[in-house]
N, C-alpha and C positions, 0 to 999 in steps of 0.2 A: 656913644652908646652908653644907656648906664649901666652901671654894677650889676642891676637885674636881671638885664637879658645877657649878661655873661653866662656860660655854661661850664661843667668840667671838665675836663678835653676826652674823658672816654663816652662825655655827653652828645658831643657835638656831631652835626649833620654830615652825610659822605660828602655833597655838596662842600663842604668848608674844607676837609682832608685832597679831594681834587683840588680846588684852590690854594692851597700852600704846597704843593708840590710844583703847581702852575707858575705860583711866584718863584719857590726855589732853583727849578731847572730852569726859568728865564734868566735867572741876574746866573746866574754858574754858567750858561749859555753866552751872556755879554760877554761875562768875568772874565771868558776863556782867551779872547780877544785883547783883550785891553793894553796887554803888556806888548803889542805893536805900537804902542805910544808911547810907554814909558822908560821900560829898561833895554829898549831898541840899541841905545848906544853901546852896551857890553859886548855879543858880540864882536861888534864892527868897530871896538876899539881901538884893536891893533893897526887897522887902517885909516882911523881918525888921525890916530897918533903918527902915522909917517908920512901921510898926505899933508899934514896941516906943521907935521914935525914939534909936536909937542913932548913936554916931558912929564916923566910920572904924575911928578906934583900937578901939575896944569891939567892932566887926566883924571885925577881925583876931585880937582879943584870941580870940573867938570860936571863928576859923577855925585860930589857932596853938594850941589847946588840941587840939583833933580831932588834928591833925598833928601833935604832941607826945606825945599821947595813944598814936596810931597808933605813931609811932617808941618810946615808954616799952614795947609790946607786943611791937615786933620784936625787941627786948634779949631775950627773954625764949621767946615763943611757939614759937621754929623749935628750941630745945634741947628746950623741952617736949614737943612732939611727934613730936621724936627720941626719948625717952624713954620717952612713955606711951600714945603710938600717935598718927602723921600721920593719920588718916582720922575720930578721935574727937575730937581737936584741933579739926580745919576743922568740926564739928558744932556741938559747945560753943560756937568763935565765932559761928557763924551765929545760935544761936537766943539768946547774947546780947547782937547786935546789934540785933538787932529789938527787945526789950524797952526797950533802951535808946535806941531812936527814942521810940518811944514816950511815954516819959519827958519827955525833953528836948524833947514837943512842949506841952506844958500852962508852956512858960518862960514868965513876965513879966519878966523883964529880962534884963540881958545876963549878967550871973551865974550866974542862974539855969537860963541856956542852955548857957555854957559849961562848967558842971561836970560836968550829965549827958553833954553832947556830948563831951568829951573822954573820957571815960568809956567812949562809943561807940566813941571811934578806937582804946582800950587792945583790948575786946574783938574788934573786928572784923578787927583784926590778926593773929590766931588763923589767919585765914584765907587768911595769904598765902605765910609762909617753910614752913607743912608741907604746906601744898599741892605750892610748888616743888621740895620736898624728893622728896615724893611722886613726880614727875614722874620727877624727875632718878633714881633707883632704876631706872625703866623707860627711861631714852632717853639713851645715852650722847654722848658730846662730836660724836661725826662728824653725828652728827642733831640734836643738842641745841639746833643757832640756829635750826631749825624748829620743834621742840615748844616753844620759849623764845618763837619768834615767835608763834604760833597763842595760846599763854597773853596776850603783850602784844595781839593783834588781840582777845580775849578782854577785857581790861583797856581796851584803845581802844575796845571794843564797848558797855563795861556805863557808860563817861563817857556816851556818846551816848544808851543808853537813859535811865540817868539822867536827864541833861540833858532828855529829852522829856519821857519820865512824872514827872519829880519838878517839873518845869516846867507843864506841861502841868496838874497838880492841884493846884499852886497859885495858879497864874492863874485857874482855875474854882473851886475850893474854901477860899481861902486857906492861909498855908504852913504853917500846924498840919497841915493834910491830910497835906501830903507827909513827915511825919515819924511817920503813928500807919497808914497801907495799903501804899504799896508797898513798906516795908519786911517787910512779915508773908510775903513774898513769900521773901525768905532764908531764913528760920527752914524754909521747908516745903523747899526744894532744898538746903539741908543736911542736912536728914534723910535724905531720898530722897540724896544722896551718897554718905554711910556708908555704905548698905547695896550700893550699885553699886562704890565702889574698891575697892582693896586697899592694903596701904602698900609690899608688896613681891613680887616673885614667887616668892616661897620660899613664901610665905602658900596659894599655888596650888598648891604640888606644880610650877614652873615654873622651870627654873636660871636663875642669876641670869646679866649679861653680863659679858665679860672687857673691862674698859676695856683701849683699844689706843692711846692718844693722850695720850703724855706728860704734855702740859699737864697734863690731869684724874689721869691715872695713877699721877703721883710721891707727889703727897696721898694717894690710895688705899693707897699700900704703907707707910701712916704705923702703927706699932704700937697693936693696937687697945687696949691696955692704957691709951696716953695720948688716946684717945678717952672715958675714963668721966670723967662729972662734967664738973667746967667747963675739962677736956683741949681740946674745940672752941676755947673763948675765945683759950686762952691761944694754941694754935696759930696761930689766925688773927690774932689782932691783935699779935702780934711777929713777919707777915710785912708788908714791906714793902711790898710790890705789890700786897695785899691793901687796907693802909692807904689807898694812895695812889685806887685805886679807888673806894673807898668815899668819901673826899671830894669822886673827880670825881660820883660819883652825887649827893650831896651838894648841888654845886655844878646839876646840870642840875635838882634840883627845886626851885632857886629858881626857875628861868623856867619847867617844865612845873606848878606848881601857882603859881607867881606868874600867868601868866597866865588859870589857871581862875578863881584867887580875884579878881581885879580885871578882866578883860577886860568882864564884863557890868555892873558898877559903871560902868567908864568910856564904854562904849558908852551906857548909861541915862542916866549924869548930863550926860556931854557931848556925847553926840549925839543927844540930845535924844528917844532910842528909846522906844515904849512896851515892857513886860514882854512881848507876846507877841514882838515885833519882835527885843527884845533875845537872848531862848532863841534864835529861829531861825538869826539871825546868829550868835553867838557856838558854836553847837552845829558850826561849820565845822573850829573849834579838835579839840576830840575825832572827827572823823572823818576826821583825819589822823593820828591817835593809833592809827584804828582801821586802817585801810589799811597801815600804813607796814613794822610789825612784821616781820609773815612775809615781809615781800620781804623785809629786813634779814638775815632768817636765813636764807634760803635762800641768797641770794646769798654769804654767808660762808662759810655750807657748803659749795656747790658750786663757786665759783669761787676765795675767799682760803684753802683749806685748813683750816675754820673757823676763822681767824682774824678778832676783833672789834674789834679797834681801829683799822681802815680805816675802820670803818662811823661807829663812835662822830664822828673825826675830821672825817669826814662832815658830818655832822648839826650840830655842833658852828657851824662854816664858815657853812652854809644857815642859819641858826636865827637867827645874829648878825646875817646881813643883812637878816634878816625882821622882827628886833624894832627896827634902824633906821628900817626902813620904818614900821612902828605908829607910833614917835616922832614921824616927819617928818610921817606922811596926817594929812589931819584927818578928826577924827570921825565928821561928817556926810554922809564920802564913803564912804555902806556900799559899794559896788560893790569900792572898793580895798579895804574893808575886810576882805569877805569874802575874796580873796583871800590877802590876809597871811596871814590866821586858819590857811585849809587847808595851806597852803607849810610853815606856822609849826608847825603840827601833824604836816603829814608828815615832818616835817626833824626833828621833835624823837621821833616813832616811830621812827626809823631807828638810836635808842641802844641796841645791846644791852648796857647794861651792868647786867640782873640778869643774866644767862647768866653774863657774864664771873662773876663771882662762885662762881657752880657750878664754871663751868669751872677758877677754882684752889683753889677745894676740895677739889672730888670728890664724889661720892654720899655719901659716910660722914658728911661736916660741910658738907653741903648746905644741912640748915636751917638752922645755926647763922648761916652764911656769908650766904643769902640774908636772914636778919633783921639781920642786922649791918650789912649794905650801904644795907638800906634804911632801918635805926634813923636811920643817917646821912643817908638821903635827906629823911626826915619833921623832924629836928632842923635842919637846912636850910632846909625848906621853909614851919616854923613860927614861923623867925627872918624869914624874908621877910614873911611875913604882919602880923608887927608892926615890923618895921623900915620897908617900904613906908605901910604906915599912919599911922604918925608921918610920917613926911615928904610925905604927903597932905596929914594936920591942920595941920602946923605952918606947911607952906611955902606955904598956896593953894591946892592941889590941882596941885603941876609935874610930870603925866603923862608929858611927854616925857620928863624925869628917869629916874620908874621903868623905863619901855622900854629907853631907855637904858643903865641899870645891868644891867641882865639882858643886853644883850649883852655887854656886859664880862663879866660869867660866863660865859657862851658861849668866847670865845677864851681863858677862864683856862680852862676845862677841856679845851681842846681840845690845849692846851701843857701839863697836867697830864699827860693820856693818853697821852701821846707815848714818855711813860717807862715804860710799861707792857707789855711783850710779852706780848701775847694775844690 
């Protein structure tokens, strides 16, 4: 569509405002799902681990391949579906996630686990940067921290479901279950996706919006010439603020998946919880993940001019003194437990830093930008899984330590961000 029949977005037809809610609450509807495919093993890892009789490191090893896996996908996924269509992209992932559970549930050792599992995190990544991408076409920056947010309660939603049903069948069925049914679950709301999005409103006979809002705007009027091929990469990654971003993301998914992947291990081995005890408690953590989102974006929206690095800064603060707290409680004191958990979860839902991401992109290098931020997020976060692991094995099991260390990332990102205007 050209430039022409663009409009301003308080120009645009009701027709087109049904249409981006149409798209929104579709992919937040998959969204909600999807984490029956991927973070399925956390968890059912305390029974991976004494069925299969592995140790820490070979459980990290496990969990940093997935999240490696994940991040090797976002290199890659959010260009391609720039390319060869956002809505055939997010399908492709879906139904090669599921097979890929599938796979990885007939493992006998830890090998044998983590090659198909990582495997699962390359493909199911498919279904995150052109989703966002997707979005971002339909919902420009002045709205953007609420469809941004609604995506993350989306993403906070499908931890929780996860965490229930993929818990919940393997406490009853053991955790072969949860890796060969509620995954088949993706494969079928992938489908049914395709055929309900679009990738763009031009796809509808719909003009597209006129970004009005600098931030996102300046990237916008970037010549489309040096958009073809790998024009996205090079753009983004010899911006600065771009870079720096992407490490604070980086930096926050060592503590938002250091905590998924070790909180139910530590609550199991040291506080002495059974598996059903342990889901219920630890499921506190994701339902502050799920809560936290769209208040983050609304609030940015409406009251900081959407501006995101109040919020980030935020969270940042809350988070640090939440995981002192884990260090100092002991175990066996679920009551404090619980606690932590929800504070720790809602303090660290309050990061919008995929939006920011968009936000200095633009719609045009949306997906490239939102795979790139999160490449970084997942290489991060699968350095944590075997760094904390080793120092599990070698040192005793000094929990306080890990807690510990994850707030220190907390206040390095919160003094990274700071340099960031957005």
């Amino acid at each position: 569509m050209s430039s022409s029949e663009a409009r301003p977005f308080s120009e645009l037809p009701r027709s087109y405002h049904v249409f981006k809610w149409r798209i929104l609450l579709a992919f937040a509807g998959f969204y909600l799902f999807l984490y029956l495919g991927r973070f399925n093993f956390w968890p059912v890892a305390p029974l991976v681990k004494e069925d299969l009789a592995l140790s820490n490191f070979e459980i990290g090893l496990i969990n940093a391949l997935l999240l490696w896996g994940f991040g090797l996908g976002d290199l890659v996924h959010g260009r391609l579906g720039e390319a060869y269509g956002l809505r055939l992209w997010v399908m492709i992932g879906a139904i090669l996630t599921t097979v890929f559970n599938v796979i990885t549930s007939f493992a006998t050792s830890a090998v044998t686990m983590a090659i198909p599992w990582g495997i699962a995190g390359f493909v199911n990544a498919a279904c995150w940067a052109p989703g966002i991408s997707m979005v971002s076409q339909w919902w420009p920056r002045r709205n953007r921290g609420l469809a941004m947010g609604i995506v993350g309660t989306a993403a906070g939603g499908a931890m929780v479901m996860m965490w229930w049903i993929s818990g919940y069948v393997g406490a009853e069925w053991g955790w072969r279950a949860s890796f060969r049914y509620p995954p088949l679950i993706i494969a079928v709301l992938g489908i049914a996706f395709y055929f309900i999005a679009r990738d763009r409103p031009s796809e509808v006979n719909l003009p597209e919006y006129v970004e009005d809002d600098e931030v996102s705007a300046a990237p916008e009027s970037v010549d489309p010439e040096r958009l073809k091929g790998l024009g996205p990469y090079k753009i983004l990654l010899s911006n600065p603020r771009f870079l720096l971003a992407s490490h604070v993301k980086g930096l926050e998914n060592v503590v938002r998946y250091g905590l998924t992947t070790w909180v139910p291990i530590y609550y199991f081995e040291e506080g002495g919880l059974s598996i059903e005890s342990t889901v219920l408690l630890t499921i506190l953590l994701p339902v502050g993940y799920l809560i936290a989102p769209p208040v983050a974006g609304i609030f940015s929206d409406r009251f900081l001019g959407s501006r995101r690095r109040p919020m980030v800064i935020f969270s940042c603060a809350v988070s640090s003194v939440v995981l002192v707290g884990i260090a100092l409680a002991p175990p066996v004191n679920v009551t404090l437990g619980a606690v932590l958990l929800l504070i720790g979860g809602l303090s660290m839902g309050m990061s919008p830093m995929s939006t920011v991401a968009v936000d200095i992109a633009g719609r045009h290098m949306s997906g490239t930008a939102s795979g790139l931020l999160d490449a970084h997020g997942y290489a991060y976060a699968g350095a944590q899984a075997l760094i904390f692991a080793a120092v599990l094995d070698m040192a005793g099991s000094p929990w306080p330590i890990v807690f510990v260390a994850m707030a220190v990332t907390r206040v390095v990102s919160g003094i990274m961000i700071s340099a960031v205007k957005v």
